[in-house]
CHARMM-style PDB file with segment names, atoms N, HN, CA, C and O in Angstrom:
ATOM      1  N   UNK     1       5.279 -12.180 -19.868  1.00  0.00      PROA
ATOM      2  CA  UNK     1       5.832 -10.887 -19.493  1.00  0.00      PROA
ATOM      3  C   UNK     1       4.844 -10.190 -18.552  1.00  0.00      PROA
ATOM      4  O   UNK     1       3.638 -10.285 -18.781  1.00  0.00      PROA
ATOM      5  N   UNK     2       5.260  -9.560 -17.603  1.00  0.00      PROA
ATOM      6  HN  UNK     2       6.239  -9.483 -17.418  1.00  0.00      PROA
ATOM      7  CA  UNK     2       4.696  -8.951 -17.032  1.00  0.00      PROA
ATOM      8  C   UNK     2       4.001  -7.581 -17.196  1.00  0.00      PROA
ATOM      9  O   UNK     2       4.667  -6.644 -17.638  1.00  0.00      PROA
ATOM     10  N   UNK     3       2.878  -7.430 -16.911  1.00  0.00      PROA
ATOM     11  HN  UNK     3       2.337  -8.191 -16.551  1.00  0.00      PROA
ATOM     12  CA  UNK     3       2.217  -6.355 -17.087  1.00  0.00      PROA
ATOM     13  C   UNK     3       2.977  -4.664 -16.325  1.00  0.00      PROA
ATOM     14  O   UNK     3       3.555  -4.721 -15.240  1.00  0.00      PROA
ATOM     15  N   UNK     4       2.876  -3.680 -16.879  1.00  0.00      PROA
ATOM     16  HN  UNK     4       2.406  -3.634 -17.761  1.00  0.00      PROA
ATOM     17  CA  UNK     4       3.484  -2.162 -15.904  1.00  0.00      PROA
ATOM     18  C   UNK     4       2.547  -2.661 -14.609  1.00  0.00      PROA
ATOM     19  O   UNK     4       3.136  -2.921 -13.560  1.00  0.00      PROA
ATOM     20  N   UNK     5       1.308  -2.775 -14.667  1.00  0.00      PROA
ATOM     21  HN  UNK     5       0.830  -2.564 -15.519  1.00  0.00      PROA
ATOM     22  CA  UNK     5       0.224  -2.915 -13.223  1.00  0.00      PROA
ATOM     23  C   UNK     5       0.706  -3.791 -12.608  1.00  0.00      PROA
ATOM     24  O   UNK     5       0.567  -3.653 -11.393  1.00  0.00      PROA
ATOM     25  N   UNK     6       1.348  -4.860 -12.994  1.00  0.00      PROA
ATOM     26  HN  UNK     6       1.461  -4.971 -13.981  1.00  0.00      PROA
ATOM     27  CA  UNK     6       1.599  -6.073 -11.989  1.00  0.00      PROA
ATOM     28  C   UNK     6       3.303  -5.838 -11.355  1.00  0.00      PROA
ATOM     29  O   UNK     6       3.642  -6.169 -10.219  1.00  0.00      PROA
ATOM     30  N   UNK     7       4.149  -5.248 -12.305  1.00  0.00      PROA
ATOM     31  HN  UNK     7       3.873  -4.979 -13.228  1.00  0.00      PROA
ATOM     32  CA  UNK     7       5.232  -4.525 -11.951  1.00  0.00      PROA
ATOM     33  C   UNK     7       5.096  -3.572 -10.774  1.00  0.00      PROA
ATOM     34  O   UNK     7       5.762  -3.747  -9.754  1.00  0.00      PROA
ATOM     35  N   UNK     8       4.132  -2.438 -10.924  1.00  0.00      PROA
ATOM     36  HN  UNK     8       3.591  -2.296 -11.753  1.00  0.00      PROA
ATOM     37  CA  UNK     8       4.068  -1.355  -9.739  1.00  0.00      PROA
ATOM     38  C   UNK     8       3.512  -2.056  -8.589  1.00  0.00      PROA
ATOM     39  O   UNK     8       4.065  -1.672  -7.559  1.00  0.00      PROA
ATOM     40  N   UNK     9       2.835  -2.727  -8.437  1.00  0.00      PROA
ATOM     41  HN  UNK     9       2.386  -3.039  -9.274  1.00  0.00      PROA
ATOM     42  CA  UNK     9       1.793  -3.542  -7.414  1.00  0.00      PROA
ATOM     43  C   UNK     9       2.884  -4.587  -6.604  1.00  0.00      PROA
ATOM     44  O   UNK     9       2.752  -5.031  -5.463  1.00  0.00      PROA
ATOM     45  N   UNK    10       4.058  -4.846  -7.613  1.00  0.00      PROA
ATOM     46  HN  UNK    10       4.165  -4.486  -8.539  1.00  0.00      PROA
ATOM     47  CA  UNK    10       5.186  -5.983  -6.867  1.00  0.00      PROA
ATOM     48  C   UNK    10       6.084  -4.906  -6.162  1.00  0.00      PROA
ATOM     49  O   UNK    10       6.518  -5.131  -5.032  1.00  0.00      PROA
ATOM     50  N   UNK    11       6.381  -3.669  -6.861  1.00  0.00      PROA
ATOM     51  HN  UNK    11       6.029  -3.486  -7.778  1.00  0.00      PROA
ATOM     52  CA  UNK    11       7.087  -2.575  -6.187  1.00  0.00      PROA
ATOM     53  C   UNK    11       6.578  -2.097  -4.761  1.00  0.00      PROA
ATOM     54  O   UNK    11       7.169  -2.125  -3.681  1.00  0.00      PROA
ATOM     55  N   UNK    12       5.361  -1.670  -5.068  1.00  0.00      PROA
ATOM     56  HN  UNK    12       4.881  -1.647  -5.945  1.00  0.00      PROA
ATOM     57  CA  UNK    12       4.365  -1.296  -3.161  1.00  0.00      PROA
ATOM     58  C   UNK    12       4.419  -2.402  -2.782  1.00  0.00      PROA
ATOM     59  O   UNK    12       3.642  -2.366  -1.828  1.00  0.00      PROA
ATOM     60  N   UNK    13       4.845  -3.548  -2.850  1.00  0.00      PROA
ATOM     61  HN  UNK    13       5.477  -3.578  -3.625  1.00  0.00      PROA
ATOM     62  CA  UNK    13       4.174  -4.698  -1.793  1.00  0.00      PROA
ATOM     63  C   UNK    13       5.907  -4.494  -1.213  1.00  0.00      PROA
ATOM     64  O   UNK    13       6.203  -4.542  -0.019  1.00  0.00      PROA
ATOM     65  N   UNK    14       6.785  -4.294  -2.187  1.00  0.00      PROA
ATOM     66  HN  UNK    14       6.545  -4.255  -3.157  1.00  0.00      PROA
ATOM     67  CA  UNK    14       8.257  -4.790  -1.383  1.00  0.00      PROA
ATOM     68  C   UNK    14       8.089  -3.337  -0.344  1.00  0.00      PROA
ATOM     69  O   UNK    14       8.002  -3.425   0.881  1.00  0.00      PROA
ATOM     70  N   UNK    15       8.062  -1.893  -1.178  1.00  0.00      PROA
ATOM     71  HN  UNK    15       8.133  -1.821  -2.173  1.00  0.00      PROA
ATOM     72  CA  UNK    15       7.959  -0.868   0.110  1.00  0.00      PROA
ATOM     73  C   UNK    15       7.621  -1.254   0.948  1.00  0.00      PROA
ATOM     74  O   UNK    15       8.393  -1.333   1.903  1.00  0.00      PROA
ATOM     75  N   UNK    16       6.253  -1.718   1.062  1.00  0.00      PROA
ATOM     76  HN  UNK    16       5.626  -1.654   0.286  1.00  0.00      PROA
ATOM     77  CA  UNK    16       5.545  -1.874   2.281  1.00  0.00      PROA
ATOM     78  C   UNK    16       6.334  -2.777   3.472  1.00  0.00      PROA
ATOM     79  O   UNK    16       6.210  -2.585   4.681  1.00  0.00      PROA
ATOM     80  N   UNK    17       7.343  -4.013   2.705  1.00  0.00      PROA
ATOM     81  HN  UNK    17       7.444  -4.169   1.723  1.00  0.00      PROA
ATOM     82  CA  UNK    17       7.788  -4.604   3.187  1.00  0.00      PROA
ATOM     83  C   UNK    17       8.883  -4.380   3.977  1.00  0.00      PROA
ATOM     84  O   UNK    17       9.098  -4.906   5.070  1.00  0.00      PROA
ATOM     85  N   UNK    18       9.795  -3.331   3.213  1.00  0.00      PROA
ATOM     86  HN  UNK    18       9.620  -2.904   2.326  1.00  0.00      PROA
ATOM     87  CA  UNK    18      10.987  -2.705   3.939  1.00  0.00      PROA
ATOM     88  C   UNK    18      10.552  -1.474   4.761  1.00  0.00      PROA
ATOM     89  O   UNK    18      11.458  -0.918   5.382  1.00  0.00      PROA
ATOM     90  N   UNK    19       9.003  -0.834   4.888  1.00  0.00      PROA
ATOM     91  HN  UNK    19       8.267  -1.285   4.383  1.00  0.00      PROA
ATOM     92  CA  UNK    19       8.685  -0.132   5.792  1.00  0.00      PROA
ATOM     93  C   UNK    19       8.474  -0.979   7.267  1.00  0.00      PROA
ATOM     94  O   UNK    19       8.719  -0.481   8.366  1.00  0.00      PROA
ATOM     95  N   UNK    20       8.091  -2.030   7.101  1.00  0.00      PROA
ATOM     96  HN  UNK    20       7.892  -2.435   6.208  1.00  0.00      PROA
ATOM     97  CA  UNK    20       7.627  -2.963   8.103  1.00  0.00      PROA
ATOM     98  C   UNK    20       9.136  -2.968   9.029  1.00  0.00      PROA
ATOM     99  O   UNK    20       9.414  -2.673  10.191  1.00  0.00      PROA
ATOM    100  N   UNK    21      10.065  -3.559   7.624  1.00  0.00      PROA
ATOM    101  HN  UNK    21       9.839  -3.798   6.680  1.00  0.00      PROA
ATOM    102  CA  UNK    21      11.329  -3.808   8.464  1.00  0.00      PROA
ATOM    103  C   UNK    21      11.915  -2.640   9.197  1.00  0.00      PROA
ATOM    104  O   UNK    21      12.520  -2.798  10.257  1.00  0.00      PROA
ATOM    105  N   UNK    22      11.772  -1.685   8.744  1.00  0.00      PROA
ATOM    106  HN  UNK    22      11.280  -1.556   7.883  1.00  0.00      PROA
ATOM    107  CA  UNK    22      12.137  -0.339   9.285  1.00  0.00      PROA
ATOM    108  C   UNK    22      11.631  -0.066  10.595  1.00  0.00      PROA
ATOM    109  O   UNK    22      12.171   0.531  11.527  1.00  0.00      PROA
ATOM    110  N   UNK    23      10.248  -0.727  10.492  1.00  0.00      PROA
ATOM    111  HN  UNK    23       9.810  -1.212   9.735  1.00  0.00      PROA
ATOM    112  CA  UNK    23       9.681  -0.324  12.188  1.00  0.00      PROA
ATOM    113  C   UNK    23      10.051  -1.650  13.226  1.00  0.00      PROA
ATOM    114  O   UNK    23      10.174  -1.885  14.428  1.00  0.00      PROA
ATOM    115  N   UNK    24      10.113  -2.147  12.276  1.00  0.00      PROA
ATOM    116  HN  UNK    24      10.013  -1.957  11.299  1.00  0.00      PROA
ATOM    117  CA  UNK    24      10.491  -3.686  13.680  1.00  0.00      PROA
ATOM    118  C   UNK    24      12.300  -3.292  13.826  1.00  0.00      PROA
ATOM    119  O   UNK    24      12.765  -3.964  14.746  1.00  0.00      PROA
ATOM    120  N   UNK    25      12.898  -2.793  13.454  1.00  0.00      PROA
ATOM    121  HN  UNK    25      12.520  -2.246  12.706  1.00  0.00      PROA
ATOM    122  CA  UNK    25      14.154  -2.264  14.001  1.00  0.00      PROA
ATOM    123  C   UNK    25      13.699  -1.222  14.844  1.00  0.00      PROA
ATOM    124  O   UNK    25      13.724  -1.509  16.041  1.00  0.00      PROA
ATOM    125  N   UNK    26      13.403  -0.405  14.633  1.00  0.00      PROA
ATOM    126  HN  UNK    26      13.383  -0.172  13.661  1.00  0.00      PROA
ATOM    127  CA  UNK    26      12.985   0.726  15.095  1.00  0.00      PROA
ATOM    128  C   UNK    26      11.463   1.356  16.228  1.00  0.00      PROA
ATOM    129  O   UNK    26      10.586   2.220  16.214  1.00  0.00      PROA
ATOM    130  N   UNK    27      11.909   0.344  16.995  1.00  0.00      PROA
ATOM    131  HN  UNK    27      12.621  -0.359  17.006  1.00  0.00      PROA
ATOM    132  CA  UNK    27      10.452   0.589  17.837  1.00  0.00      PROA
ATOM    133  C   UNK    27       9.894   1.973  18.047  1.00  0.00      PROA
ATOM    134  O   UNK    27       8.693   1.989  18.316  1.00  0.00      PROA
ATOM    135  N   UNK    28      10.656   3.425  17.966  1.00  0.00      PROA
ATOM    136  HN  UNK    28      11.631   3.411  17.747  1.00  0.00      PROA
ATOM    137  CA  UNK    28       9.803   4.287  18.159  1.00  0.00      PROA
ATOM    138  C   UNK    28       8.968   4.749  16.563  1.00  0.00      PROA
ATOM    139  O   UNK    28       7.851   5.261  16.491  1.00  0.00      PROA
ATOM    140  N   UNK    29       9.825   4.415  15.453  1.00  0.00      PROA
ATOM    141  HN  UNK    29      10.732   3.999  15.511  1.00  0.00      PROA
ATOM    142  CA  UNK    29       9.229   4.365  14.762  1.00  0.00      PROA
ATOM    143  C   UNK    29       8.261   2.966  14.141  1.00  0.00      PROA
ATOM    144  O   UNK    29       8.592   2.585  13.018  1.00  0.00      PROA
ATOM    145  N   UNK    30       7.557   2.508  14.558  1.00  0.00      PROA
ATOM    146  HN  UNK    30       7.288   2.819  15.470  1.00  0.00      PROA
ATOM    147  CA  UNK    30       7.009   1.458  14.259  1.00  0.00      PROA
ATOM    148  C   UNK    30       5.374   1.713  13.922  1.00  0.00      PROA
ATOM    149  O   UNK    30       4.984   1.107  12.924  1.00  0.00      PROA
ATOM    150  N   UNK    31       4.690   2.270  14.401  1.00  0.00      PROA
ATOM    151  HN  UNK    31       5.007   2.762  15.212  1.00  0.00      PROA
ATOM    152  CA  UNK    31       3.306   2.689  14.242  1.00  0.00      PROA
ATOM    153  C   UNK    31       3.282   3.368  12.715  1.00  0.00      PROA
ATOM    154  O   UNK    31       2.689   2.834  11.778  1.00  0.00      PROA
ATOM    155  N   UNK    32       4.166   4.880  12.582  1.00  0.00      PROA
ATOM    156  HN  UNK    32       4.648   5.314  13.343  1.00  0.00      PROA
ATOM    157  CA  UNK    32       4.664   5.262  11.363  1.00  0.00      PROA
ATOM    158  C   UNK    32       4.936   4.247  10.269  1.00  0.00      PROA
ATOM    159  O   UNK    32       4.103   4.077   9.378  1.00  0.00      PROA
ATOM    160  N   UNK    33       5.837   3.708  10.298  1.00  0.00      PROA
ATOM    161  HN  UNK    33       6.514   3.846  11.021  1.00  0.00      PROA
ATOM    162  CA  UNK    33       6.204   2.582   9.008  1.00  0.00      PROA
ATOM    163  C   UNK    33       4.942   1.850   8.834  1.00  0.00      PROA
ATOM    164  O   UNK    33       4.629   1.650   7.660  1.00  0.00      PROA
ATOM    165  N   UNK    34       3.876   1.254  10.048  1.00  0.00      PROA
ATOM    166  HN  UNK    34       4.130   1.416  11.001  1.00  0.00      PROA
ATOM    167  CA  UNK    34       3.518   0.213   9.750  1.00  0.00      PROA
ATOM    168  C   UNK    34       1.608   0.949   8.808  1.00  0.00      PROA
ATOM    169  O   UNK    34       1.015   0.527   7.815  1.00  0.00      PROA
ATOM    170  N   UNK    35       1.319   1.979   9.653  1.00  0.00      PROA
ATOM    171  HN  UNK    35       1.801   2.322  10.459  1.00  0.00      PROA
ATOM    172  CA  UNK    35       0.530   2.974   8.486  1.00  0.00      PROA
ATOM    173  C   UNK    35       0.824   3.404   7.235  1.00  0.00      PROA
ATOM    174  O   UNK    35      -0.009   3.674   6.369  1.00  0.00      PROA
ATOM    175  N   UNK    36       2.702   3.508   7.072  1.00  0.00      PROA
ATOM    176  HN  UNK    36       3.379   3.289   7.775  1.00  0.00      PROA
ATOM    177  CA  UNK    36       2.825   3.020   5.686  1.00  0.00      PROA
ATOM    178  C   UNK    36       3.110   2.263   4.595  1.00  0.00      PROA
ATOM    179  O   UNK    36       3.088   2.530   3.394  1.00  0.00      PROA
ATOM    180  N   UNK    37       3.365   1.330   5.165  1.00  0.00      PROA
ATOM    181  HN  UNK    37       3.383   1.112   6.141  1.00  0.00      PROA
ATOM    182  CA  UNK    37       3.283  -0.055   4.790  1.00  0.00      PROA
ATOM    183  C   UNK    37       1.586  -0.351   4.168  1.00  0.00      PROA
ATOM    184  O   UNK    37       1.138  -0.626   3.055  1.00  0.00      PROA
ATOM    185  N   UNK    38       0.876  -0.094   5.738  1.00  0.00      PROA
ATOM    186  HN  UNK    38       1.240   0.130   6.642  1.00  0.00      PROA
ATOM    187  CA  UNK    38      -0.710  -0.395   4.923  1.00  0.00      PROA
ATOM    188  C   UNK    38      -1.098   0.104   3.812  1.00  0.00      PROA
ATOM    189  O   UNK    38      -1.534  -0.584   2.889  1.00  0.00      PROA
ATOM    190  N   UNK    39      -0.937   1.810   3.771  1.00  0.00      PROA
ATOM    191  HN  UNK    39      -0.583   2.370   4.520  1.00  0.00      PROA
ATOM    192  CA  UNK    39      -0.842   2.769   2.546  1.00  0.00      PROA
ATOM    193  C   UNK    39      -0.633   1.997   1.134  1.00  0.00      PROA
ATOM    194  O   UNK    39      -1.387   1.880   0.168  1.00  0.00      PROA
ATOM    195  N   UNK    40       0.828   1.459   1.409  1.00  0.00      PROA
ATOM    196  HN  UNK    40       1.441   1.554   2.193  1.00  0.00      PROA
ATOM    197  CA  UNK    40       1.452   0.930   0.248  1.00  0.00      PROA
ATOM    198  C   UNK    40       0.742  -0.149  -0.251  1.00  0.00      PROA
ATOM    199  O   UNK    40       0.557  -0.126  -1.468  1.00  0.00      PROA
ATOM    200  N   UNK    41       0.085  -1.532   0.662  1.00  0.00      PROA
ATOM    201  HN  UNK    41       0.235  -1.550   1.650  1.00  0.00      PROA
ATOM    202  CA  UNK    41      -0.964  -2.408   0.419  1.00  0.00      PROA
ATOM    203  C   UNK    41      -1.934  -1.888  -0.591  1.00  0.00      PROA
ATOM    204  O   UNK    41      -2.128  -2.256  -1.749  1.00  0.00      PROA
ATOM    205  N   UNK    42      -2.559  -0.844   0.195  1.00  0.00      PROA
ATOM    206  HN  UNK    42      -2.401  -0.545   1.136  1.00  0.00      PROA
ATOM    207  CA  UNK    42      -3.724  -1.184  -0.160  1.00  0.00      PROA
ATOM    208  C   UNK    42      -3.919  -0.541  -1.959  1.00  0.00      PROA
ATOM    209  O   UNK    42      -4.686  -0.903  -2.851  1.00  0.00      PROA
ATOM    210  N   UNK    43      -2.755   0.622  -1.921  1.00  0.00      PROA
ATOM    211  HN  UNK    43      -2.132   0.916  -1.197  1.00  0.00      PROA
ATOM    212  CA  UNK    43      -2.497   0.585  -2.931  1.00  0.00      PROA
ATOM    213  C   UNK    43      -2.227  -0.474  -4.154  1.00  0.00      PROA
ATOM    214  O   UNK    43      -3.152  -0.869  -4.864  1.00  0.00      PROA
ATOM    215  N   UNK    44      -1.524  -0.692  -4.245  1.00  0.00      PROA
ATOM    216  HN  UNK    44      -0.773  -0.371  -3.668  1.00  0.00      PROA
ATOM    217  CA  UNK    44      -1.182  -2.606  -4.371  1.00  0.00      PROA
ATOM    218  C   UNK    44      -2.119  -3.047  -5.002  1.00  0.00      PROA
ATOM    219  O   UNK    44      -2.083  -3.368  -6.189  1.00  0.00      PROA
ATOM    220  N   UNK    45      -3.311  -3.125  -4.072  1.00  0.00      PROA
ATOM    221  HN  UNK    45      -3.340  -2.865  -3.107  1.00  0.00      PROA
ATOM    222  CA  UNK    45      -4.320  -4.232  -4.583  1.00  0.00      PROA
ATOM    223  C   UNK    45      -4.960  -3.541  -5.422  1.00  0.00      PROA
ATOM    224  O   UNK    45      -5.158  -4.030  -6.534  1.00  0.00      PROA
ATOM    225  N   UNK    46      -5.537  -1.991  -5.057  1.00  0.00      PROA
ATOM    226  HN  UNK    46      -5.376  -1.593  -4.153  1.00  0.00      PROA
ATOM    227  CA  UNK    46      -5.761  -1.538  -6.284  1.00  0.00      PROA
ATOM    228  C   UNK    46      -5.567  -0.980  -7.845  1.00  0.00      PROA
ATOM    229  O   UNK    46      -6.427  -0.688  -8.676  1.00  0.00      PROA
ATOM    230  N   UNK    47      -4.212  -0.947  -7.922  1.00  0.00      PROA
ATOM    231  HN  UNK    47      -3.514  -1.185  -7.247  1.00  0.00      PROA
ATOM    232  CA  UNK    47      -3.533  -1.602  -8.853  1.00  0.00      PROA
ATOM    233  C   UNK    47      -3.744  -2.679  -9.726  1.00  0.00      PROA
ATOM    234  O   UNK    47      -3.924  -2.678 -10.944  1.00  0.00      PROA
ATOM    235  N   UNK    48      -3.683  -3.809  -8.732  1.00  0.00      PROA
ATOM    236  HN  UNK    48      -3.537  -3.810  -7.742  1.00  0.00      PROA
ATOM    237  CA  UNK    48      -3.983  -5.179  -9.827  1.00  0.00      PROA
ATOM    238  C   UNK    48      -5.406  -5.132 -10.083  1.00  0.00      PROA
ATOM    239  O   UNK    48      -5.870  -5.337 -11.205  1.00  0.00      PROA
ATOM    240  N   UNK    49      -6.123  -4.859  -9.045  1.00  0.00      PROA
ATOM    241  HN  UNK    49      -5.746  -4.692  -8.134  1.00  0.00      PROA
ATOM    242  CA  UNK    49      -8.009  -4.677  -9.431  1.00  0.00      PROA
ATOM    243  C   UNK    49      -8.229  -3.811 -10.554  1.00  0.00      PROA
ATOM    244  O   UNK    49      -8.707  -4.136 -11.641  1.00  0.00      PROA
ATOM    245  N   UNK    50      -7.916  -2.909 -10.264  1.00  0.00      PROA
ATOM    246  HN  UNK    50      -7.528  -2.644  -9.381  1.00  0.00      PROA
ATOM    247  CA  UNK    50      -8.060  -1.969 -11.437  1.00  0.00      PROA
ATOM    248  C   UNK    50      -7.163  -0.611 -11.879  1.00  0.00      PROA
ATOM    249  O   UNK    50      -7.365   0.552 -11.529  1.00  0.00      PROA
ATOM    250  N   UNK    51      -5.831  -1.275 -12.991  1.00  0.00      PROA
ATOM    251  HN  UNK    51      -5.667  -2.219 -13.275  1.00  0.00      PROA
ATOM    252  CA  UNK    51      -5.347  -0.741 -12.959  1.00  0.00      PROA
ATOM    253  C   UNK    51      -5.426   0.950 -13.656  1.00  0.00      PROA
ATOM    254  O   UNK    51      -4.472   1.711 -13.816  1.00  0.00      PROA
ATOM    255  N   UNK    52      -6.514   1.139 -13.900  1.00  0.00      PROA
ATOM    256  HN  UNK    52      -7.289   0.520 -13.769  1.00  0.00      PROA
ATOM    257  CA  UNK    52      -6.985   2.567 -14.831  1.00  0.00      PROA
ATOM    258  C   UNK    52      -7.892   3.094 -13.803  1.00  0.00      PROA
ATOM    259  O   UNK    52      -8.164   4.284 -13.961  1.00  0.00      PROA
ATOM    260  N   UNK    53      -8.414   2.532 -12.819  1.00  0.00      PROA
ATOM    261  HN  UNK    53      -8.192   1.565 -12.691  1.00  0.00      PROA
ATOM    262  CA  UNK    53      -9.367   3.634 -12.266  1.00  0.00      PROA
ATOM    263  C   UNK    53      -8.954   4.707 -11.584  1.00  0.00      PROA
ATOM    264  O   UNK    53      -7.748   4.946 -11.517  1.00  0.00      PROA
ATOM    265  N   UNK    54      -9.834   5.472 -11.008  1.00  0.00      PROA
ATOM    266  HN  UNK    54     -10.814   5.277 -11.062  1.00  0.00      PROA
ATOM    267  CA  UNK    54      -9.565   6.861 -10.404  1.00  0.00      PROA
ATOM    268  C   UNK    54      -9.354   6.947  -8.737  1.00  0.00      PROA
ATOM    269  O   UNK    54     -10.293   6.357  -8.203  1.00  0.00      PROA
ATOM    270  N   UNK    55      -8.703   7.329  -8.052  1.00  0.00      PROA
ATOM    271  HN  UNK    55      -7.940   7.809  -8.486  1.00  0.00      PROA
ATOM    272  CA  UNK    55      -8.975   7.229  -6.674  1.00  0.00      PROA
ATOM    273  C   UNK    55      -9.412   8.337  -6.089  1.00  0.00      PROA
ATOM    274  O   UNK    55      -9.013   9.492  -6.245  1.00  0.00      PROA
ATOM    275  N   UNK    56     -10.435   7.833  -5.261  1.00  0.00      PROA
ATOM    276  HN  UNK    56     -10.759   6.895  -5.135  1.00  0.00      PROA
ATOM    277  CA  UNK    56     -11.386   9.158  -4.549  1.00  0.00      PROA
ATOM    278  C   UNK    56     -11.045   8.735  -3.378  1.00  0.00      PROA
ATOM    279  O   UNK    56     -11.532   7.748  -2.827  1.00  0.00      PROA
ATOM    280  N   UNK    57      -9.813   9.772  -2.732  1.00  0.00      PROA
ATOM    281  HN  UNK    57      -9.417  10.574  -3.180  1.00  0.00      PROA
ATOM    282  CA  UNK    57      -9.861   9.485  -1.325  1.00  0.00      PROA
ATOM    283  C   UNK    57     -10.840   9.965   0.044  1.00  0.00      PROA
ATOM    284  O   UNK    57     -10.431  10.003   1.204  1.00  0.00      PROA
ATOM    285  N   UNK    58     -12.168  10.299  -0.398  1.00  0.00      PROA
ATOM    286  HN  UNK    58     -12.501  10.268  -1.340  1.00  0.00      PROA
ATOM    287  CA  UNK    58     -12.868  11.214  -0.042  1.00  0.00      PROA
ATOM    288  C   UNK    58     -13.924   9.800   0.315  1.00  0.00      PROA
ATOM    289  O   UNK    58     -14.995   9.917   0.909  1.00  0.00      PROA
ATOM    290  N   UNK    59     -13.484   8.770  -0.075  1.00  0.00      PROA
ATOM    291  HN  UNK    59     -12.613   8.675  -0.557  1.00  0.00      PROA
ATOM    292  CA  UNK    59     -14.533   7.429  -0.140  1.00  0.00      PROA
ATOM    293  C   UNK    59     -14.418   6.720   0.620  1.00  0.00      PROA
ATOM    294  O   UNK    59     -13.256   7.099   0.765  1.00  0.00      PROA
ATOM    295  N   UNK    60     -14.537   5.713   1.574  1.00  0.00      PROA
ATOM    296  HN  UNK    60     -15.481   5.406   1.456  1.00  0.00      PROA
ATOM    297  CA  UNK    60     -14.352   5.118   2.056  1.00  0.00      PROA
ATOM    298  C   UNK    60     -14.052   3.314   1.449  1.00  0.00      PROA
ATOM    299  O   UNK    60     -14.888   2.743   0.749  1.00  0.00      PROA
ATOM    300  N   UNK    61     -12.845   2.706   1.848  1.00  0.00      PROA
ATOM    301  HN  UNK    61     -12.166   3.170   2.416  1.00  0.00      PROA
ATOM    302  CA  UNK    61     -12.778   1.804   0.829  1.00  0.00      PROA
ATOM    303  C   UNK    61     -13.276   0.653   0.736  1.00  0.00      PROA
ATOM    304  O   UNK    61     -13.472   0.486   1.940  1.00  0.00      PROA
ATOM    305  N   UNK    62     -13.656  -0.321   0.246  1.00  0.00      PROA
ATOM    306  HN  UNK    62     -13.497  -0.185  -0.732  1.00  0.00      PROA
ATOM    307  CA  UNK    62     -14.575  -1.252   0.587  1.00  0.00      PROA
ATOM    308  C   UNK    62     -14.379  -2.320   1.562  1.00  0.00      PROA
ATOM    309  O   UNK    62     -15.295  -3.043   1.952  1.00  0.00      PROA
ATOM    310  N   UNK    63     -13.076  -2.411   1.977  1.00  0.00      PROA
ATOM    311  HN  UNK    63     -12.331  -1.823   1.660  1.00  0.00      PROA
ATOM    312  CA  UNK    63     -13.205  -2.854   3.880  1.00  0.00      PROA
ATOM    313  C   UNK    63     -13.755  -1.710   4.580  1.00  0.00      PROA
ATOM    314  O   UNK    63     -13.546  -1.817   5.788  1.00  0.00      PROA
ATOM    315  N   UNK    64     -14.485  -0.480   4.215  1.00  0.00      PROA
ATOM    316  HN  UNK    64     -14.655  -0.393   3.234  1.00  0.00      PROA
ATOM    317  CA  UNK    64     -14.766   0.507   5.477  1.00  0.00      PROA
ATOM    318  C   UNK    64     -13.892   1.282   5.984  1.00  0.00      PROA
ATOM    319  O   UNK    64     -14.164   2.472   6.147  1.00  0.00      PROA
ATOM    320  N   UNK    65     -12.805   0.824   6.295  1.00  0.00      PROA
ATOM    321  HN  UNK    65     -12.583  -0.142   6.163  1.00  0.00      PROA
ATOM    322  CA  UNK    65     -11.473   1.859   6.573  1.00  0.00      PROA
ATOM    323  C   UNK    65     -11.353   3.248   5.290  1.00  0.00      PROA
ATOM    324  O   UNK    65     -11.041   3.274   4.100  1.00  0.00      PROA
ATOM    325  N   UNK    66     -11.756   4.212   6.230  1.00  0.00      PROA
ATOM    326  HN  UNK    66     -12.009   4.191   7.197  1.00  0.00      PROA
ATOM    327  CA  UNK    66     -11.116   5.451   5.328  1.00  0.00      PROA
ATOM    328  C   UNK    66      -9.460   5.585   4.695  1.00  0.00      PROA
ATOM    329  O   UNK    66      -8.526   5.192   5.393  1.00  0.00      PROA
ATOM    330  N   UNK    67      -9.237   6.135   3.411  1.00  0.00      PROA
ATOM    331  HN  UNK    67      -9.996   6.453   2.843  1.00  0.00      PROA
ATOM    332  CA  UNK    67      -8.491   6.401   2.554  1.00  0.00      PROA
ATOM    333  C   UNK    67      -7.311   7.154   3.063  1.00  0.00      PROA
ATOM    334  O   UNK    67      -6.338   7.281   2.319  1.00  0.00      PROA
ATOM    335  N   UNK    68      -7.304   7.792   4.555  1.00  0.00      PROA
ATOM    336  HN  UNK    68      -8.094   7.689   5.159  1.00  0.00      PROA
ATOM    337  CA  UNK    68      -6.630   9.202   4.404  1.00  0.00      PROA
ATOM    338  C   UNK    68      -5.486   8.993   4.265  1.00  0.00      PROA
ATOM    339  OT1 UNK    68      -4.700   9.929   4.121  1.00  0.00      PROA
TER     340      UNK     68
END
């Protein structure tokens, strides 16, 4: 059975996925979807990493790319 963390983490990966599709229809919106698509990633992973911790978007995340 699946875990709630591994459930929400399969949920952001499909968003991310139908944001993608949203911008590849949609060329003026495409930059938009595809920043949230990443959003939704990176969420995602932190999820399955750790699904109880806290997020400090004030941090920078450990690829270096800021949180905002």
């Amino acid at each position: 059975m699946a875990t709630n963390a591994e459930i929400a983490a399969r949920l952001l990966r499909d968003a991310a996925g139908f944001f993608r599709s949203v911008g590849e229809q949609n060329p003026p919106l495409k930059d938009h979807m595809d920043h949230n698509a990443q959003a939704f990633e990176v969420i995602a992973e932190r999820v399955e990493v750790d699904p109880t911790g806290e997020a400090n978007f004030s941090q920078p995340s450990e690829g270096g790319a800021s949180q905002k």
